[in-house]
ZALUM-748024 format. One record per residue (C-alpha): residue in three letters; x, y, z. Coordinates in pm, 1 decimal, always signed. Example, Ala and Ser with C-alpha at 12.3 -4.5 7.8 and 13.67 -1.06 7.14 Angstrom:
<atoms>
res,u,v,w
ALA,+1230.0,-450.0,+780.0
SER,+1367.0,-106.0,+714.0
</atoms>
This chain:
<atoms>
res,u,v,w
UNK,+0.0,+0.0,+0.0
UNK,+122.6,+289.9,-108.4
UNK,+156.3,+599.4,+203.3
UNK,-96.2,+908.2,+146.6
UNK,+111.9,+1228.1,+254.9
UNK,-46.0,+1512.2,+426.8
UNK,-1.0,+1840.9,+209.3
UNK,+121.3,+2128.4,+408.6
UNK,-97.7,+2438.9,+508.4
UNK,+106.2,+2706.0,+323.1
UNK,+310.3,+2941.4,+565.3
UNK,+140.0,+3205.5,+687.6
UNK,+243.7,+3539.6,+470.9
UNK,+361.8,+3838.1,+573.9
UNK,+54.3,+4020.5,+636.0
UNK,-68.5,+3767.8,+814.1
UNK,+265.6,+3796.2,+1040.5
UNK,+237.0,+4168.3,+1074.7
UNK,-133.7,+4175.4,+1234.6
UNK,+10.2,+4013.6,+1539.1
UNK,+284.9,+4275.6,+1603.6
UNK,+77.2,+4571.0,+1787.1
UNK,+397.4,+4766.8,+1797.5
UNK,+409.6,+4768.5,+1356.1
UNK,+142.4,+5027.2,+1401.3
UNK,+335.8,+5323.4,+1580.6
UNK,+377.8,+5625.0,+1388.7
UNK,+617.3,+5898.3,+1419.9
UNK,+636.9,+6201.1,+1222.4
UNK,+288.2,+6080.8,+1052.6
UNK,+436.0,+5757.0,+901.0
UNK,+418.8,+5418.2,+991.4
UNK,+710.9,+5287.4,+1192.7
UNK,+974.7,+5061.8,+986.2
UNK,+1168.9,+4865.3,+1168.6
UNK,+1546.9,+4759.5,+1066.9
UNK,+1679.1,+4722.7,+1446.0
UNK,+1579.7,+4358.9,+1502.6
UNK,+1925.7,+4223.2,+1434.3
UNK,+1977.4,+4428.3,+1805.7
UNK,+1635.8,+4283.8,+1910.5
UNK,+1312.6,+4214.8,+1725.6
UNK,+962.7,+4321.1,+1792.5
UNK,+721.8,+4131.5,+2009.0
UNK,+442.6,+3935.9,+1870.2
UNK,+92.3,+4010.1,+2106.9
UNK,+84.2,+3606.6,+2220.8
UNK,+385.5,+3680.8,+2380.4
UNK,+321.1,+3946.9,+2621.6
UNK,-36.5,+3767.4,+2723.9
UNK,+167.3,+3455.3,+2804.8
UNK,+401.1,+3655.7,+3047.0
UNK,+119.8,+3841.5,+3129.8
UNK,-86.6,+3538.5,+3256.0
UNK,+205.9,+3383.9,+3399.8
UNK,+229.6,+3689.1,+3612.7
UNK,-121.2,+3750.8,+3672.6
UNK,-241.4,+3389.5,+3774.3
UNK,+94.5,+3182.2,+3835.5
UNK,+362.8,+3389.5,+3979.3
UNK,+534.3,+3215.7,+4194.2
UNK,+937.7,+3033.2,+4281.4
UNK,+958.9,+2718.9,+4188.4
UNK,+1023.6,+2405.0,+4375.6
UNK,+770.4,+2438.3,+4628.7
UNK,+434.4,+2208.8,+4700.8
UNK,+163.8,+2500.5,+4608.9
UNK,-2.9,+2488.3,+4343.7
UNK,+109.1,+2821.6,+4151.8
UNK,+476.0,+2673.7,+4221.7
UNK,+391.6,+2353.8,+4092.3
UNK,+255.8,+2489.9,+3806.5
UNK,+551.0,+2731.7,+3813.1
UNK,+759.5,+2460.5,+3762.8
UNK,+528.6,+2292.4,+3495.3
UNK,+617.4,+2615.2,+3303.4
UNK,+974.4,+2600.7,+3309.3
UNK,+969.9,+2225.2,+3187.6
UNK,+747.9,+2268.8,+2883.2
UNK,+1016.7,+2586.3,+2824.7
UNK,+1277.1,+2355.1,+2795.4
UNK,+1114.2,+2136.8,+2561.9
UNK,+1016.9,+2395.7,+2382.0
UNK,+1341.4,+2534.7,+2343.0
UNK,+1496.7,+2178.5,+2310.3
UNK,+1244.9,+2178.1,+1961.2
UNK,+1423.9,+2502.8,+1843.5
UNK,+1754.1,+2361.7,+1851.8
UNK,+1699.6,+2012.4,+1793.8
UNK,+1789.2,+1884.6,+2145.7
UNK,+1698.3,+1751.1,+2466.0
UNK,+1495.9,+1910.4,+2711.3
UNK,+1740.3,+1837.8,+3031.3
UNK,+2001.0,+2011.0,+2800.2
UNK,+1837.6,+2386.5,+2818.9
UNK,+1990.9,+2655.8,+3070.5
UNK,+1845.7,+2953.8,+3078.2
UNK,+2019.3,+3280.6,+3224.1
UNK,+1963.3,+3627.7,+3212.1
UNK,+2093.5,+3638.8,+2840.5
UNK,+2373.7,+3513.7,+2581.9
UNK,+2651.2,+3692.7,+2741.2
UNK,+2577.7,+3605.5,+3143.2
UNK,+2583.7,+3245.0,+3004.3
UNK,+2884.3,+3255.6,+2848.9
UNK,+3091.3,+3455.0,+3105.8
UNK,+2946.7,+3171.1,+3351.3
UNK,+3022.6,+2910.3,+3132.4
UNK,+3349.5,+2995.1,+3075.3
UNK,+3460.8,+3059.2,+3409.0
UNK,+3350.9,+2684.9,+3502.5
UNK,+3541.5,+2515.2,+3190.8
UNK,+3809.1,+2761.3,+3344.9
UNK,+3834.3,+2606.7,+3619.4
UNK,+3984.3,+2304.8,+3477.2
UNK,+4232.4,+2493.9,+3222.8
UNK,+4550.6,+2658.8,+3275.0
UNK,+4939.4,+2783.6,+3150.3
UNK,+4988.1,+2595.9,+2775.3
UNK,+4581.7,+2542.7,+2727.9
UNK,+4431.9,+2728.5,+2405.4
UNK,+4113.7,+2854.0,+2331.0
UNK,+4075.4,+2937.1,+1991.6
UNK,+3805.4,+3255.1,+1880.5
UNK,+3756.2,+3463.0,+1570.7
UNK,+3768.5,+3811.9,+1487.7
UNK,+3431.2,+3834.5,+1288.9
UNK,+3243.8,+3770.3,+1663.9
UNK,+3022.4,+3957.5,+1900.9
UNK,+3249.9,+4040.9,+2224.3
UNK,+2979.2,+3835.2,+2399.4
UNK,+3208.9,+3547.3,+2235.4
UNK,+3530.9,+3707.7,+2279.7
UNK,+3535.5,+3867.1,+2618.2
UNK,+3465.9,+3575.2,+2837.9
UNK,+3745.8,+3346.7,+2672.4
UNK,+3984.1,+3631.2,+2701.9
UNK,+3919.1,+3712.1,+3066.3
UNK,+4101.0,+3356.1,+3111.6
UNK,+4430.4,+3479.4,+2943.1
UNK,+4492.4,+3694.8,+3280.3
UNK,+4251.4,+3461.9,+3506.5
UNK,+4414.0,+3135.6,+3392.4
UNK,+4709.4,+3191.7,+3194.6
UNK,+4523.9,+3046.9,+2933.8
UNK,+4655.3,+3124.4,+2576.0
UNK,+4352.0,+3284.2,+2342.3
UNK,+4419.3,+3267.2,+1916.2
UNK,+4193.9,+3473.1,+1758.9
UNK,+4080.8,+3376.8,+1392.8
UNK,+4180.3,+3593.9,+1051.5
UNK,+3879.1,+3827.3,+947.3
UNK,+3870.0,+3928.4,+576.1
UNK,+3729.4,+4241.5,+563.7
UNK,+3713.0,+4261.0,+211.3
UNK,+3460.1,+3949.1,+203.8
UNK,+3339.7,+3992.0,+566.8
UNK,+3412.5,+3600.4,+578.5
UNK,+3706.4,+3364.8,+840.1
UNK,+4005.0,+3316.4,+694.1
UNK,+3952.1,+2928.9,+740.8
UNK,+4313.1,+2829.0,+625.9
UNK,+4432.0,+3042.0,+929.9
UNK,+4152.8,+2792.3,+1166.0
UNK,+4335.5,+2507.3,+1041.3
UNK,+4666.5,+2651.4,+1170.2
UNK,+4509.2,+2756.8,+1521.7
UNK,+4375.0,+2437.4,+1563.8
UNK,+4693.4,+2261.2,+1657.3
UNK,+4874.1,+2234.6,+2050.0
UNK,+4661.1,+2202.3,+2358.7
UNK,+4309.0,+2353.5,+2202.2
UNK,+4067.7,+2305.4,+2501.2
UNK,+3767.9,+2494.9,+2290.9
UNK,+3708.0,+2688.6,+1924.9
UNK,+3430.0,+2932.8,+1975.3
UNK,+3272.6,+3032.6,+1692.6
UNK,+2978.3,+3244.9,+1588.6
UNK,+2694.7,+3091.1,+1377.7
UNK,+2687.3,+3426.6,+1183.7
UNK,+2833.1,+3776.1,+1257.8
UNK,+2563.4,+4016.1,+1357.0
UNK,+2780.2,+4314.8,+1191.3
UNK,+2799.5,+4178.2,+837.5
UNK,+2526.0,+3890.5,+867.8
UNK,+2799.3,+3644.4,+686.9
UNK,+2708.5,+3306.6,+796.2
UNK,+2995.0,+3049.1,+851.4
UNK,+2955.4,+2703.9,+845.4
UNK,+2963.0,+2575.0,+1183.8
UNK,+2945.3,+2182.0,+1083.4
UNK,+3309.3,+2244.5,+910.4
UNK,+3472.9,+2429.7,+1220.2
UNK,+3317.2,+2179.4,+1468.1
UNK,+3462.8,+1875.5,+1266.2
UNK,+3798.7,+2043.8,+1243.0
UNK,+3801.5,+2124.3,+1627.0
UNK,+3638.0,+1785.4,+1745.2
UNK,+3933.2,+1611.4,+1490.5
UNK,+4187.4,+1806.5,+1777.2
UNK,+4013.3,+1673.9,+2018.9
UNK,+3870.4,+2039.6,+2149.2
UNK,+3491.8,+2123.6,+2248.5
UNK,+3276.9,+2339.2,+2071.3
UNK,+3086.8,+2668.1,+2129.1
UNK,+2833.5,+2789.3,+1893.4
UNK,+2725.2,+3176.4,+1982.1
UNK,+2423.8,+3118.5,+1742.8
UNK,+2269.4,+3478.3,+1917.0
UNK,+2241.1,+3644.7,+1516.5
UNK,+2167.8,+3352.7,+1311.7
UNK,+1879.6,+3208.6,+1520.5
UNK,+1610.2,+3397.8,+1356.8
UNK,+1747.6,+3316.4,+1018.8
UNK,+1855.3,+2946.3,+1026.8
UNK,+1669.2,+2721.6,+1270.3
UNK,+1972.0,+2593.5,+1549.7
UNK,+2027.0,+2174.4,+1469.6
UNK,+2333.5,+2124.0,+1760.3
UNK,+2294.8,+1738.9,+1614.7
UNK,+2351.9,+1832.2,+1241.7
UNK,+2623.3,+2127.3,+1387.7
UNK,+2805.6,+1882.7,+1605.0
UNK,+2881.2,+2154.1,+1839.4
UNK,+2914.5,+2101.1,+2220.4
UNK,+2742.4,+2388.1,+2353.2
UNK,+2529.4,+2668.0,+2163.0
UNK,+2417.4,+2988.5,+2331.6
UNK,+2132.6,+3230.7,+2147.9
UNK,+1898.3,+3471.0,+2306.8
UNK,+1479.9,+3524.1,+2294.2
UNK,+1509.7,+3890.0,+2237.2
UNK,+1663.3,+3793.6,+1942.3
UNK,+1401.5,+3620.7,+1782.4
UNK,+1018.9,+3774.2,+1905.7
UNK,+1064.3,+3684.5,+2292.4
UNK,+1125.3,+3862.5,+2574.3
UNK,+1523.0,+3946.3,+2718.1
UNK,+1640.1,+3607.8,+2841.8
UNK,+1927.1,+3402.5,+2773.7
UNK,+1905.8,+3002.8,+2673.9
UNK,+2266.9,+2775.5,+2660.4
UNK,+2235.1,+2380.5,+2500.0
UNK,+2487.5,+2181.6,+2606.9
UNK,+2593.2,+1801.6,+2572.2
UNK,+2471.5,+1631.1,+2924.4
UNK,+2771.8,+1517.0,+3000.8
UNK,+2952.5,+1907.9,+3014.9
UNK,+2659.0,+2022.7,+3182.0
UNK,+2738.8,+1775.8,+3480.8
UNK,+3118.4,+1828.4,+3442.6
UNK,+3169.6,+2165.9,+3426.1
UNK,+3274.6,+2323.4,+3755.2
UNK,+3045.8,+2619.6,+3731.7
UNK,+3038.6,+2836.5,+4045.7
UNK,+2691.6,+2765.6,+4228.8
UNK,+2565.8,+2768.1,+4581.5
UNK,+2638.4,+2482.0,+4783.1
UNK,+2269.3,+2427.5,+4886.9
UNK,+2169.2,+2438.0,+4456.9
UNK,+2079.8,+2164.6,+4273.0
UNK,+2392.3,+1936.1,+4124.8
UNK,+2196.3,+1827.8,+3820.2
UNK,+2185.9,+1954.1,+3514.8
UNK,+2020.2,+2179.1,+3372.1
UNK,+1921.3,+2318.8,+3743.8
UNK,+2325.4,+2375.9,+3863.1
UNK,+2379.3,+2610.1,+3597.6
UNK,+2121.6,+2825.1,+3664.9
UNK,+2227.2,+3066.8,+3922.4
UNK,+1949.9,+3219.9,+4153.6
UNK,+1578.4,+3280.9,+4088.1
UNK,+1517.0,+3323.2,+3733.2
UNK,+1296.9,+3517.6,+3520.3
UNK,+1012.6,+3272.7,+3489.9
UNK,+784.5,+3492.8,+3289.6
UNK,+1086.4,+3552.0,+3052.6
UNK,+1091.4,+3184.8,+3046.1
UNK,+744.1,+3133.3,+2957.4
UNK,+793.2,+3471.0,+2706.5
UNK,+1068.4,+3270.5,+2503.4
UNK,+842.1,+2906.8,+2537.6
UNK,+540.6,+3143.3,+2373.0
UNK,+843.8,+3280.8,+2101.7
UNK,+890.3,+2927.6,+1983.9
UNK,+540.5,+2795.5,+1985.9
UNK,+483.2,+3193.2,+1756.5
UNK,+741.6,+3043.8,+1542.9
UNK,+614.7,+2704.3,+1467.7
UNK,+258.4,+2815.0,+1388.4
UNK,+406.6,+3038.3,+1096.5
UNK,+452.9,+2702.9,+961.7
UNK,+263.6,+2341.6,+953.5
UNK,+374.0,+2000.9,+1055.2
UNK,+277.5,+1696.8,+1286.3
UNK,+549.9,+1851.7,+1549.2
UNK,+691.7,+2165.4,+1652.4
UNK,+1046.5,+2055.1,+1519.0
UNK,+878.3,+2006.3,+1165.7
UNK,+649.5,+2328.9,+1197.7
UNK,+953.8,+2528.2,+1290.3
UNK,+1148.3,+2344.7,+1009.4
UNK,+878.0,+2506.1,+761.9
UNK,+851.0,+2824.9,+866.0
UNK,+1189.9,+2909.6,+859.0
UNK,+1208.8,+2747.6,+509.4
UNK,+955.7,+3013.8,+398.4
UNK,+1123.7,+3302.2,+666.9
UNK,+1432.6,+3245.8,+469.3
UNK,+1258.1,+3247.5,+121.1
UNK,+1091.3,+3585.9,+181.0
UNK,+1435.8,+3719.1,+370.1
UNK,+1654.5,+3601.8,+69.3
UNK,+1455.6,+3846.6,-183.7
UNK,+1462.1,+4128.4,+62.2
UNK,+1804.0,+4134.5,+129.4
UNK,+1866.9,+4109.1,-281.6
UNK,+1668.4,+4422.8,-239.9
UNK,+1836.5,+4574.9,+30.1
UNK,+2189.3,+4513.4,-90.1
UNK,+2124.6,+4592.9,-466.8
UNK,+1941.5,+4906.6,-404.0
UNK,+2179.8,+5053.7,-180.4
UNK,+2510.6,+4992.5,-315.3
UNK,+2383.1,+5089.1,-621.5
UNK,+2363.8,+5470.9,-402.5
UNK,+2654.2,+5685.1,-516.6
UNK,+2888.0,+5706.3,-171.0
UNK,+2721.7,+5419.3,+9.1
UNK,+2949.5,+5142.7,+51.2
UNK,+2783.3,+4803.9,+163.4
UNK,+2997.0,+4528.6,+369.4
UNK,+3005.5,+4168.8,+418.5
UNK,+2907.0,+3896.4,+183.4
UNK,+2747.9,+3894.2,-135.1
UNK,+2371.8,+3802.6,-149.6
UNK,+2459.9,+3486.3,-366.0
UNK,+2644.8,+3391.0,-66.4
UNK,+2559.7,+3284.0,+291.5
UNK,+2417.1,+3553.7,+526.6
UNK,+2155.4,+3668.0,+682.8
UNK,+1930.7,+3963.9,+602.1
UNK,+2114.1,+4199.1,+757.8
UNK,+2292.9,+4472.7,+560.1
UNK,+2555.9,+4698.4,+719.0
UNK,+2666.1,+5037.3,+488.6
UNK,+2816.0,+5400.9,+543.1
UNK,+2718.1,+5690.2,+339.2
UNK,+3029.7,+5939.3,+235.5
UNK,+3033.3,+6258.3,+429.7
UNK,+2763.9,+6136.4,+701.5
UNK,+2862.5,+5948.5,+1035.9
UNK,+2638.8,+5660.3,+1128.8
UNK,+2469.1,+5852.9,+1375.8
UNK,+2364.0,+6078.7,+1092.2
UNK,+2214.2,+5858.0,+874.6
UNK,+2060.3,+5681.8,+1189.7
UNK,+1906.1,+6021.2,+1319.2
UNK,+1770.4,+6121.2,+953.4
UNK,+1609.4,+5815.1,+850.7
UNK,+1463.2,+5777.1,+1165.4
UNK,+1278.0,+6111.6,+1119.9
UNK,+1130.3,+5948.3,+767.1
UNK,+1035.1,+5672.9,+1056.7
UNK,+1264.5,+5418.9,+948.0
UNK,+1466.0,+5261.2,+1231.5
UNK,+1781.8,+5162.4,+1223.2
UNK,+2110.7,+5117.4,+1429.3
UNK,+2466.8,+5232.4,+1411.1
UNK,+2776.7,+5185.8,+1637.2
UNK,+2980.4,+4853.8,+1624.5
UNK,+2740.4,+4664.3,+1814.2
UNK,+2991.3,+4519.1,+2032.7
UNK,+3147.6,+4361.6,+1734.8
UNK,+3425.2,+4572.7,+1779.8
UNK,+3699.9,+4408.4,+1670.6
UNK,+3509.9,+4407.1,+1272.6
UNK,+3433.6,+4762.5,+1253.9
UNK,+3822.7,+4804.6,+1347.5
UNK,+3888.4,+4575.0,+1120.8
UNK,+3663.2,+4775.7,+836.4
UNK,+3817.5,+5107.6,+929.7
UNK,+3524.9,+5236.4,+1095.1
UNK,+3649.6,+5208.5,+1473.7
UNK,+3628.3,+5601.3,+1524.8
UNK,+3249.3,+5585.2,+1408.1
UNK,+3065.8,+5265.3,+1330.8
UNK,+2835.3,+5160.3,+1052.2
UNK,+2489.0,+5191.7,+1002.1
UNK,+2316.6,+4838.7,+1000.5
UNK,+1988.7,+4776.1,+850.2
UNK,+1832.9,+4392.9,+904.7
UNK,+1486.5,+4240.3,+762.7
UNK,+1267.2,+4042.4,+1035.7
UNK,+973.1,+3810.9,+927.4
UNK,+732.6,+4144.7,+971.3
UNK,+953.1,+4307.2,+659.1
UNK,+764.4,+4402.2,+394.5
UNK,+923.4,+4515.9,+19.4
UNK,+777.6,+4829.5,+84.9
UNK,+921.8,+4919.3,+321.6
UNK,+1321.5,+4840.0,+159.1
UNK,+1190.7,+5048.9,-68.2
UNK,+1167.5,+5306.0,+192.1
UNK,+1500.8,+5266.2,+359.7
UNK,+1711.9,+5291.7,-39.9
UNK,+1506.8,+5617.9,-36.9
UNK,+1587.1,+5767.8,+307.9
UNK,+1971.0,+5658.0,+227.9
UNK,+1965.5,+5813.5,-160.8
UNK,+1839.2,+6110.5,-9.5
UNK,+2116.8,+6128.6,+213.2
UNK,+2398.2,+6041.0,-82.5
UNK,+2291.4,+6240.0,-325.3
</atoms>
């Protein structure tokens, strides 16, 4: 007998994204508000602030107690971590969450720390977020630990992945490694560094904050050890999740309080957490998945990112054609033929970032400039004294309003 397949509901459009953002509606200077800031946090769809909201309204309570709002407190925090485990293909009793990516990571670090010393390595890269540079560095003076930082070509925005190969060698305790640089949005492929490290013999840490709400996390088909994003990043509220292996969640010697639990997930979560944050980034996820259609929320994610990136890819062909077509704009990082996300970084001759910032938000188009603590790329550009201007598309992005950015900026450069 031959197997009847179920056809999928299509993914739900754009428009029908956009009507669950209330904050798509705001208006300043009598237009409607576009927003290019989500690669420094995205807008909030309404099902996530009534989730927090009824957690705090009807639930609100610490966990670990025999009451009922603390029983179903920690009912909450369980179905979180399954359905953050669905996000990045794991396992539920491998989700930490913190206060965000960087807390995490500092933490995280300090416990592998613990264990390293004088002639270990920890290999990073220039093209990352500091929240993936800072921590490892901190145990050059805390450890003695030797840090090798990976070549950045600024002319492509991508690693210089012959000079990987020649860090990789000696006493490499870790390679840390973004999924994809929120400066440039060049995407690198994690698979290839974690087989390289893991064929040292070194652990893996995947700062997967940027690419999250562009390529759906798989830590099986990445083959990473540990992989650290953040809710804010992708239409929850501020709060941090880490995945790690089960077997470096028990072994790392993370600081904790003597009386706190000694299993993982729990001993790496420090203090009382944010448990409507928690339920915010469960209510993120479970957003996510209904964009798309499937018999679980692994496969509905699966398709809704499929048709996130689809719509994403054509707007940042738009983006990146219509502005560096702009006489004095100069566009950085990857082609569009090439892997990246949809976010597009630029200057405009004779205007700091700031500038361009400040005058396209009065045409109510939002976007940020600085280095967004990617410092060591916008040195690396030529840019340290001032920053870039980065614009990124979100699932609420419309063609429209592209359209309306390229004509704020060509105003500007011409």
């Amino acid at each position: 007998m031959t197997a009847t397949l179920t056809a999928r509901r299509p993914a739900l459009t754009t428009e029908g994204i956009r009507i669950h953002f209330p904050s798509l509606e705001r208006r300043h200077n009598g237009q409607q508000v576009a927003y290019f800031d989500g690669p420094g946090g995205t807008q909030v769809p309404r099902v996530v602030v009534d989730a927090m909201s009824d957690y705090l309204l009807n639930h609100n309570s610490n966990s670990g107690w025999a009451y009922p709002s603390s029983v179903e407190t920690d009912a909450a925090v369980a179905a979180s971590r399954q359905a953050m485990a669905d996000f990045v293909n794991g396992r539920a009793d491998e989700i930490v969450f913190g206060q965000n990516m960087t807390s995490l990571t500092f933490h995280l670090a300090r416990g592998l720390g613990r264990d390293w010393g004088k002639g270990d390595v920890v290999v990073i890269t220039e093209l990352d977020h500091h929240a993936n540079q800072a921590p490892w560095r901190d145990l050059e003076t805390e450890r003695g630990v030797e840090v090798r930082a990976v070549r950045l070509d600024a002319a492509t925005g991508q690693l210089d992945w012959d000079d990987l190969a020649r860090k990789l060698t000696g006493r490499v305790k870790l390679l840390a490694i973004g999924a994809a640089s929120n400066a440039l949005g060049t995407v690198n492929d994690v698979h290839a560094a974690c087989a390289m490290a893991k064929a040292t013999g070194a652990i893996t840490f995947v700062d997967a904050v940027h690419s999250a709400p562009h390529i759906l996390p798989d830590v099986d088909a990445y083959g990473c050890d540990f992989l650290a994003c953040s809710a804010y990043k992708f239409y929850g509220p501020h709060i941090g999740i880490l995945w790690g292996r089960p077997e470096l969640l028990n072994s790392v010697r993370v600081p904790k309080l003597i009386p706190a639990p000694n299993e993982a997930p729990d001993r790496l979560e420090t203090g009382t957490q944010s448990f409507e944050s928690i339920v915010g980034a469960h209510a993120a996820v479970d957003y996510l998945a209904g964009i798309g259609d499937g018999a679980t929320r692994r496969e509905r994610l699966v398709h809704a990112f499929e048709a996130m990136h689809e719509r994403q890819q054509a707007l940042v062909e738009q983006m990146w054609t219509g502005l560096s077509a702009l006489r004095g704009v100069t566009t950085f990082g990857p082609l569009p033929t090439e892997a990246r996300t949809s976010t597009v970084s630029f200057t405009v001759a004779g205007h700091t970032s700031k500038d361009v910032a400040l005058a396209l938000a009065e045409q109510a188009v939002f976007v940020s400039n600085g280095d967004f603590y990617a410092t060591t790329v916008i040195e690396k550009l030529g840019h340290a004294a001032d920053g870039i201007v980065r614009a990124g598309a979100a699932c609420y992005t419309t063609p429209g309003e592209v359209e309306r950015l390229i004509a704020g900026v060509a105003a500007l450069s011409s």
